[in-house]
N, C-alpha and C positions, 0 to 999 in steps of 0.2 A: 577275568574269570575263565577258565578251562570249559568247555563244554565238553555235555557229559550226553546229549543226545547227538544222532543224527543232523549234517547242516542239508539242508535244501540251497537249489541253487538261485541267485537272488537274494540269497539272507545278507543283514547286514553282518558282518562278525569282528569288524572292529571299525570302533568312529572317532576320531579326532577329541582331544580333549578341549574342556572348555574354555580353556586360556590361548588354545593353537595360536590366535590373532594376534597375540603378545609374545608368546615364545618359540615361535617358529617364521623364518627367514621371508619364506613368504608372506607371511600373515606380516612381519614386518617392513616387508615392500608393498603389501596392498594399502597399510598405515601411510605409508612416505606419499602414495601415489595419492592418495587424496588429499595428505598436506599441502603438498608443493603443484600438483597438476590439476587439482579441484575433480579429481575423477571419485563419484561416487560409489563406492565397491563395498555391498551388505553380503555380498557372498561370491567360493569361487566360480559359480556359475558367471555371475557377474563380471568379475574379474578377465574368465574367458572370453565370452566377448567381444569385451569390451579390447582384448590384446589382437583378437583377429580384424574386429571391424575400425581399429586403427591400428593399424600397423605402423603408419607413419608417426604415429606416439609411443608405440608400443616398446619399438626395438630401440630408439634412442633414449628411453628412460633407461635403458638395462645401462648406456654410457655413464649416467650420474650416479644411479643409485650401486653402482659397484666400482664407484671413481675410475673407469677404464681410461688408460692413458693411449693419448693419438694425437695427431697432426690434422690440420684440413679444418673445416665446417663440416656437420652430420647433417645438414638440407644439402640437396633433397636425398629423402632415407631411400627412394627407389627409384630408377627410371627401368623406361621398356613397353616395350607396346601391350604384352598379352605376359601372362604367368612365364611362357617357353622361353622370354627373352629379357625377362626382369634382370638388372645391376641393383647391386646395393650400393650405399654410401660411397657413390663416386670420389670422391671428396675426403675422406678418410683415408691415414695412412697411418698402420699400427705394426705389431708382433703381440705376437701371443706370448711368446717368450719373456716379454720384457713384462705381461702380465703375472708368469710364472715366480721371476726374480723381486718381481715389487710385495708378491705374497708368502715370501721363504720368512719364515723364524729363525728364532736359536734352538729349537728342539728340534728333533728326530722327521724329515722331509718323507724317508723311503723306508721301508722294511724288506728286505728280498727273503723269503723263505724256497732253496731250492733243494732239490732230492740233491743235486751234484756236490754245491759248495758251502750245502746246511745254512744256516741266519746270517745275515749282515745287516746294518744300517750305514743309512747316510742322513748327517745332521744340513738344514738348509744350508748355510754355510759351505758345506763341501759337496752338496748338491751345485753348488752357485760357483763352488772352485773350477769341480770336474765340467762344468757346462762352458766355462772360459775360456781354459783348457781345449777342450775337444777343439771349440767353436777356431781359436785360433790356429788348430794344428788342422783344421780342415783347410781355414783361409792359407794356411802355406803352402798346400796340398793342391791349391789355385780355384777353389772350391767358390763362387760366386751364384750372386743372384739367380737365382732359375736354373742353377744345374740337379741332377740328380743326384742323392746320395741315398745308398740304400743297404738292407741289412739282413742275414739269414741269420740269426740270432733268438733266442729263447727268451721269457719275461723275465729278462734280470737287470739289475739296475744302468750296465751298461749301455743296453738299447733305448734307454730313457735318456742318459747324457746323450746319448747320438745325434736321435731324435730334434732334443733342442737345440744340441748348436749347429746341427741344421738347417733346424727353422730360423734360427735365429739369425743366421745368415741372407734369409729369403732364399734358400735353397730349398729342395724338393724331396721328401722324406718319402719312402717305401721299404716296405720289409720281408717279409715270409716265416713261418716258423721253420726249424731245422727239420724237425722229421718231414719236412716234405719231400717229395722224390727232385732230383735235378732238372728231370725235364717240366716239370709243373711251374720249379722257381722259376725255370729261363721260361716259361712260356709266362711269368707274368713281367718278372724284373726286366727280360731281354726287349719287352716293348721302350724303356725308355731312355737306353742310351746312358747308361749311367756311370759318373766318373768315378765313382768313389765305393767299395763294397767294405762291407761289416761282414767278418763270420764267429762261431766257434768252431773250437777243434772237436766237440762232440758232447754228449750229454746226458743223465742218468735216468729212466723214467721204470716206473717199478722195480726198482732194483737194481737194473741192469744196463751196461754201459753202452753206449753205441759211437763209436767212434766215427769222426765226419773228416776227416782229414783225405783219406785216399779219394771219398765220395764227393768233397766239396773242393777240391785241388784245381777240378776244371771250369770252376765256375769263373775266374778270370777274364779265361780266356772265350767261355762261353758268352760272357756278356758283353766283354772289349772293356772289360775297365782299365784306368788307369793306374788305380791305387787300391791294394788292397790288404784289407785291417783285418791281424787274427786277435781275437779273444782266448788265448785259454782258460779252457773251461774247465775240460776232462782232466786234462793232463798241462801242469804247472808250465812243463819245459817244451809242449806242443809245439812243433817249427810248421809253414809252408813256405816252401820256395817264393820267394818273390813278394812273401808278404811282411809287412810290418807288427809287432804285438803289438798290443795294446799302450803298454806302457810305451813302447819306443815310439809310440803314433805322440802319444800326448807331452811328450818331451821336445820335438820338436814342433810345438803352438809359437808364434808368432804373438808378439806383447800386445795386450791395450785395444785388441779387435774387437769393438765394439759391434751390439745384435743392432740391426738396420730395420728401421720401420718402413713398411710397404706399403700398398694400395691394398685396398679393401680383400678384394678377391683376389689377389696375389697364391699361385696352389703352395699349400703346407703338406698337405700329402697325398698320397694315392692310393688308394686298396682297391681289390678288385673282386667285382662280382662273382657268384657262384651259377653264372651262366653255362646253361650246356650244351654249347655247339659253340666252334670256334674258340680263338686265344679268349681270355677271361678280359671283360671290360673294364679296363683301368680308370677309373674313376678319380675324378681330381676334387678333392677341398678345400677352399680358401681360408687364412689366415683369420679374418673380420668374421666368417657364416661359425667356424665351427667356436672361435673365440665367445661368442654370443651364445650360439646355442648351448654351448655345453655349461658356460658358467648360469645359464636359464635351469638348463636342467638338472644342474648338479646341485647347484645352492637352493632353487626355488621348489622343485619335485621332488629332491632326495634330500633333503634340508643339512647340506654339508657346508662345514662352517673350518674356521680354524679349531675350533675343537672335537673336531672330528678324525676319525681314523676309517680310511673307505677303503674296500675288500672288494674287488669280484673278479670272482676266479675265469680268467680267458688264458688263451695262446696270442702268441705274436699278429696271427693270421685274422683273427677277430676284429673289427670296431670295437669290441669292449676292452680294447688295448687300448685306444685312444680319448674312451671315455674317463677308462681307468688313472690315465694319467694325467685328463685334464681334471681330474678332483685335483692335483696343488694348483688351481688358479684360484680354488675357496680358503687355499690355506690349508688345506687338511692334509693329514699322512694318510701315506697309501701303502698298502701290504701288498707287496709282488708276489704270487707263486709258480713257482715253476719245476712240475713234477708230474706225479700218478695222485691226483685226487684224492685215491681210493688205498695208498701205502699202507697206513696204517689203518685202516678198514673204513667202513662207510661214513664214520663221523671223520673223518680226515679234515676236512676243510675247516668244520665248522669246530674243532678243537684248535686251530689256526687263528679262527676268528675271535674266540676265550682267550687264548695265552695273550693273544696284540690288540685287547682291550675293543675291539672294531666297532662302531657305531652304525656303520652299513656295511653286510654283506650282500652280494649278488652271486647269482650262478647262471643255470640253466636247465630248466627240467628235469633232462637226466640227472642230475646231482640231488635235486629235490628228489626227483622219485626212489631212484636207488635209497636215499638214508631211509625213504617210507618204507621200502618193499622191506629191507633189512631190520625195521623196526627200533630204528635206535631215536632216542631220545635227546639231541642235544641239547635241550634245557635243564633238563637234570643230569645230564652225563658233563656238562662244563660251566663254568661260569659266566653267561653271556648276558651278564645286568649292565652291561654296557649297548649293549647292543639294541638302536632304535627301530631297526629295520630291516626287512630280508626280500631282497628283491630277485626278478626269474625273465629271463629275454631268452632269444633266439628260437622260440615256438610255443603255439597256446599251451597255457598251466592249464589243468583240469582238476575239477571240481574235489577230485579224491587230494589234491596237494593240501588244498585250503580246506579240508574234512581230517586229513593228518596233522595240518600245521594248528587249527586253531583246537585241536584235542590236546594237543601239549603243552601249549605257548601260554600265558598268564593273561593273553589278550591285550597287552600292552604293544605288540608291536602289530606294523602293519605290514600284511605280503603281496609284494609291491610285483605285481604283475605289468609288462609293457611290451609294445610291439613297434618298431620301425625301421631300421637296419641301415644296411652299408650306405644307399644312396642319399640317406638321410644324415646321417651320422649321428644318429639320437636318436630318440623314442618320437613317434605320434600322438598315440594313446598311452596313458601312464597312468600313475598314482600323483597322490595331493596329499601335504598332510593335513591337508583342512576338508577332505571330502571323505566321506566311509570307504570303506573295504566292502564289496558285497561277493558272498562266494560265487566262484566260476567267470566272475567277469573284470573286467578292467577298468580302471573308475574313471576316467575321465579323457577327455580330448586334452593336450598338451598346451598350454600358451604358447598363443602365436600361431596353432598350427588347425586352418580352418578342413578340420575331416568331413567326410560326410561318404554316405552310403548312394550309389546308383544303380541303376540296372542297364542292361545291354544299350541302353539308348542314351545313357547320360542322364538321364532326370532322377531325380532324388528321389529315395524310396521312405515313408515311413519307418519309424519305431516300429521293430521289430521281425523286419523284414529282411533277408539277408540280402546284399549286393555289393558292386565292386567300391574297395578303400579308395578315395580322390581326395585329393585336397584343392581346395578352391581357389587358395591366396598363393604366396609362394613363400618361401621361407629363404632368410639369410644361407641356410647348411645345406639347399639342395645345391649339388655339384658345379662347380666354375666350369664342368665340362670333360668326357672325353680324354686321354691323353691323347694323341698325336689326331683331333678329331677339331682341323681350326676353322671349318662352318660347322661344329656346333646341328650336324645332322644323325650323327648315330646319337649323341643325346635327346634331340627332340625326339625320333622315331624310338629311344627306347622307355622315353615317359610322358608322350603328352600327342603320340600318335593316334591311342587307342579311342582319346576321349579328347577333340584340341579343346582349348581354356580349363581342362582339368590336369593336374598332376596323377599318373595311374600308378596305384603304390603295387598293384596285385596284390595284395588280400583280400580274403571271402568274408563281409564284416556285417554284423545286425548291432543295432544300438537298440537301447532299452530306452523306457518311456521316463524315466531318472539320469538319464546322461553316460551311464557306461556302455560298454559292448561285449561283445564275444565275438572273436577272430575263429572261422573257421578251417584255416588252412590259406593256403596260395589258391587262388579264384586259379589258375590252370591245370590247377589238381583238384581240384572238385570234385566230384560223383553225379551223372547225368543220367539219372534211373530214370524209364517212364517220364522223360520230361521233365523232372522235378530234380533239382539240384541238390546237394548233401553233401557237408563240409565235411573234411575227414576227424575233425578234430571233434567231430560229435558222436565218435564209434571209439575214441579211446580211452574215456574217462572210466564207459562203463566195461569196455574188455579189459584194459590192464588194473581195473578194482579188484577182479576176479582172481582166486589161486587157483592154477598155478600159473600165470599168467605173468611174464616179468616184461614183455615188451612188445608192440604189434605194430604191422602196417597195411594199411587198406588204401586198395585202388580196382579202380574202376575200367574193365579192357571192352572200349566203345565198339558196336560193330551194331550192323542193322538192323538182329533180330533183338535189341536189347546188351547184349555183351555178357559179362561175367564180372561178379561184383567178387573180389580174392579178398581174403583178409588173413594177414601172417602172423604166426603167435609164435614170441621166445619161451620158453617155459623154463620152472625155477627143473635146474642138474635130475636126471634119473627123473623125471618125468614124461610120461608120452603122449601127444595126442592119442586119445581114444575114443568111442561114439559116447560116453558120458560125460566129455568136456565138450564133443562139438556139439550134443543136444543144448549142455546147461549153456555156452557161449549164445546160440542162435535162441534161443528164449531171452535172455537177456535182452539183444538188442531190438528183438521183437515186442519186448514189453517196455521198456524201458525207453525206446526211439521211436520206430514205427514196423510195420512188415517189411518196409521199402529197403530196411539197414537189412535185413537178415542173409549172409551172405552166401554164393552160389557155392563158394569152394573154401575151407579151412586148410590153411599149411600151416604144418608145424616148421620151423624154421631152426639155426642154434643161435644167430643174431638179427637184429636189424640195420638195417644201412644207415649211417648216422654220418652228420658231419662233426667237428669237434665241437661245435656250440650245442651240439644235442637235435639243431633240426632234423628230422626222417626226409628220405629222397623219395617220395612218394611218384614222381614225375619221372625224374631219371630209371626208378625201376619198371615204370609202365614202359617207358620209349622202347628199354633194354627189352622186355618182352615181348614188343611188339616188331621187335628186330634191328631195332638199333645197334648198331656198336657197342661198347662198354668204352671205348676209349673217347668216341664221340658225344656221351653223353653225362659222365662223371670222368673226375679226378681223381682216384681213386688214393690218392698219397694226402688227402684232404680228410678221410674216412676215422674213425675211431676205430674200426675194423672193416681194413678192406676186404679180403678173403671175403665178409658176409653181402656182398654184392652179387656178384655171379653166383652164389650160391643159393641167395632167394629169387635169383631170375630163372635157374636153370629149373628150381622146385615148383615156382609157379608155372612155368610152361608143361611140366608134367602134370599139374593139377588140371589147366586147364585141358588140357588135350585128353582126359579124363572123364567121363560120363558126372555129371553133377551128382550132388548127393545134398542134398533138400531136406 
């Protein structure tokens, strides 16, 4: 049912039907695990738990109840002294790939929709040819266990064959999206010595072509590779000097090379931080953590099955690339896109999501909020009765998403809010389809993943109180480590220095007295007014409700008489800050939050600084006005709009330098 009032935040607005236990993946792994393990489980609460406080039952059930095929004994599930130095299943030796190959059908594996080369499909089958293929024209290429192969490449089905054969090799997968600038890709790919490079020759995004040929010619030699593979993309007949296409790569594959099973933590790939200061931390995932995690969280949180068709719109640069494609280890099809979102206007995606039948769609705020501001309707503008699910990462959803979504929606689906990211390579906190939806917050702790909230001192803080994200136990998908980092020292100092025996995720988190939370931002971009702390993600809900209001970011410039609280507003084309926006703005947040939000200085802005997942650089633009570099503190070829960086650093420094206006 549509609601037709106002939602408060905290309301339930959609709850699990009553059979969930019977028709949902979960619900029928909590059935198995009481059949076969005598684990009593009356609810997901229970079920949580009961997956943190064994762990050593927890994660080797995921081996049976998803027939995962391996080598070895699964005792012991962990060794290690303290959380920083936990092993998993020493003793195990698998591929994810071979989990990939064991779940392909006869129907339709990939969907690619791109601006460049319009629709394609790959049926499993020729999923399973092209992945042979690759795998063997790499092993000619002299491509072995533990080398690098890596790829500047767009979401398209290509980068998916790459990818597995690969992995499949026990070789080490990394990528980049194409619009990135040259020197970003080499300051991430040039960390790892890599034989083998993927590119295209260029690519289409709103329209317009950008060709990457002159721009990507020196990355060969910028990175020392050996061997390098062109994709044309833009253009059929695209040459570079010294590289191979695509097709002449997969013509000469080597017969019968079989994908090789490894040790547990074996790395499958590498992404890298949005850190800012210094080259980006390359981050390593093992083969067994992300194998585990993802088929946990994609079959058991997103209830993706073989009858499923999973959607969520990322770039190469994302985890949600990695997510996105371990959905074929449930068997399901997955919808690639790779374009301008917004092409054909604000319902873009989600008319994507109608035509390819999708059962789960993902995005990220900005795409949610954009279709809100725009007013459009995708339940009655497409046919999305296929559709279970619509899910939102890379930065807290606010309360106006779930005030827009459950106004339109039949109530039948649920919006699946989640927070965890690169280091994790999954979610933390997430949705359930067996636990409610309640507005503004996030419904549940993750299986397996023991969260909790502390304060400056490590000690657990009550329901309700906001404090730093830790996790207590360790998880299979936290990082194998570091790339070129073999004491495992910038890993520990960058997650288990702050707080030792805790995991420190950096988020600003309160949990409620019913088991959900609300993330307030990144705990290092907080607000430290008068002693009392304020998450930024509690000023946005209520400024960008407001018109004309399309986009904001607030931060906090410390100094010792108190500082200066800025808050930056996009506003909808031919609108201006005037004093009867900045009056009705600073009532709002003074009625609506406290005095404490009301902000020193209002700037109108013409963007916000976003990365392509949608998170705001609330951090990176304090540093920049506080006199930081701009090259030391962002990436600027990582931006949805670079240009709006230094433009809201240059305006807040003129604000501030400005007499307040109160």
């Amino acid at each position: 049912m549509k609601h037709g009032t106002p939602i408060k935040a905290g309301e339930v607005v959609w709850a699990p039907a009553q059979d969930a236990l019977q028709t949902t993946e979960i619900g029928r792994y909590a059935r198995w695990l009481e059949r076969t393990a005598d684990v009593p489980l009356t609810s997901y609460d229970e079920l949580q738990r009961w997956s943190v406080d064994s762990l050593e039952a927890f994660w080797p059930s995921l081996f049976a109840y998803f027939d995962i095929q391996y080598e070895g004994q699964l005792a012991p599930t962990l060794t290690g002294r303290d959380i920083s130095d936990v092993r998993w299943f020493p003793n195990v030796e698998l591929n994810l790939v071979e989990r990939v190959e064991q779940m392909l059908g006869d129907g339709v594996a990939i969907v690619g929709i791109s601006e460049t080369r319009g629709r394609s499909e790959l049926s499993g089958a020729e999923l399973r040819t092209a992945v042979t293929r690759a795998r063997g024209a790499l092993s000619a290429l002299g491509v072995v266990r533990g080398d690098r192969v890596v790829g500047v490449v767009p979401n398209i089905q290509e980068a998916v064959v790459a990818y597995l054969a690969t992995a499949s090799l026990g070789a080490v997968w990394s990528m980049c999206s194409p619009d990135m600038g040259v020197e970003s890709i080499v300051a991430r790919l040039g960390q790892l010595q890599p034989k083998v490079l993927f590119t295209v020759d260029g690519y289409r995004y709103a329209g317009k072509a950008f060709p990457l040929v002159d721009r990507l010619a020196e990355l060969p030699d910028r990175l020392a590779v050996r061997e390098h593979v062109l994709v044309p993309f833009l253009d059929p007949d695209a040459q570079i000097a010294g590289a191979r296409t695509w097709e002449d790569f997969l013509s000469e594959a080597r017969e019968d090379v079989k994908f090789e099973r490894v040790p547990f933590e074996t790395p499958l790939f590498i992404v890298y931080s949005s850190g800012t200061t210094g080259l980006p931390k390359p981050i390593v995932h093992g083969h067994g953590g992300i194998l585990l995690e993802h088929l946990k969280a994609l079959a058991l949180h997103y209830d993706t099955d073989k009858s499923s068709t999973f959607f969520w719109y990322t770039t190469t640069s994302w985890i949600m690339w990695h997510i996105q494609v371990s959905a074929l280890l449930t068997g399901a099809r997955i919808v690639l896109f790779d374009g301008d979102p917004f092409k054909s206007g604000p319902g873009t995606l989600w008319k994507v999501a109608a035509e390819e039948r999708v059962t789960f769609f993902g995005s990220n705020p900005g795409i949610i909020s954009a279709t809100m501001k725009a007013g459009v309707d995708p339940f009655a503008d497409y046919d999305l009765s296929r559709l279970r699910g619509v899910g939102s990462t890379g930065a807290p959803l606010g309360l106006e998403a779930y005030e827009w979504f459950y106004a339109i929606d039949d109530g039948h689906r649920p919006l699946v809010s989640g927070s965890g990211g690169t280091d994790v390579a999954s979610g933390l906190v997430c949705g359930c389809p067996l636990v409610p939806v309640y507005a503004g917050e996030i419904s549940c702790r993750a299986l397996g993943c023991a969260v909790d909230a502390v304060d400056s001192e490590g000690r657990h803080v009550a329901a309700g109180v906001d404090g730093e994200m830790v996790l207590s136990a360790p998880l299979p998908s936290m990082p194998v480590g570091f790339w070129d980092d073999p004491h495992g020292s910038r890993r520990r100092d960058a997650y288990f220095k702050r707080f030792p025996g805790l995991w420190h995720q950096g988020d600003w988190i309160r949990f409620t007295d019913h088991g959900t939370c609300v993330i307030s931002g990144r705990s290092d971009a907080t607000l430290n007014r008068g002693g009392v702390r304020l998450g930024s993600a509690d000023f946005y809900p209520i400024v960008e409700s407001m018109e004309p209001v399309l986009d904001s970011l607030i931060l906090h410039l410390d100094a010792a008489d108190g500082g200066a609280l800025v808050l930056c507003v996009s506003l909808t084309p031919g609108v201006r800050l005037d004093d009867d926006l900045e009056r009705r703005l600073r009532e709002a947040l003074r009625t609506k939050a406290s005095p404490r939000h009301v902000p020193d200085h209002i700037v109108e802005v013409e963007a916000i600084p976003r990365l392509a997942t949608g998170k705001k650089l609330e951090l990176p633009v304090k540093k920049a006005v506080l006199g930081a570099r701009t090259a030391d503190v962002v990436d600027l070829s990582t931006l949805l709009r670079p240009e709006a960086f230094d433009q809201v650093v240059y305006k807040i420094r003129r604000a501030v330098a400005s007499p307040r206006a109160n």
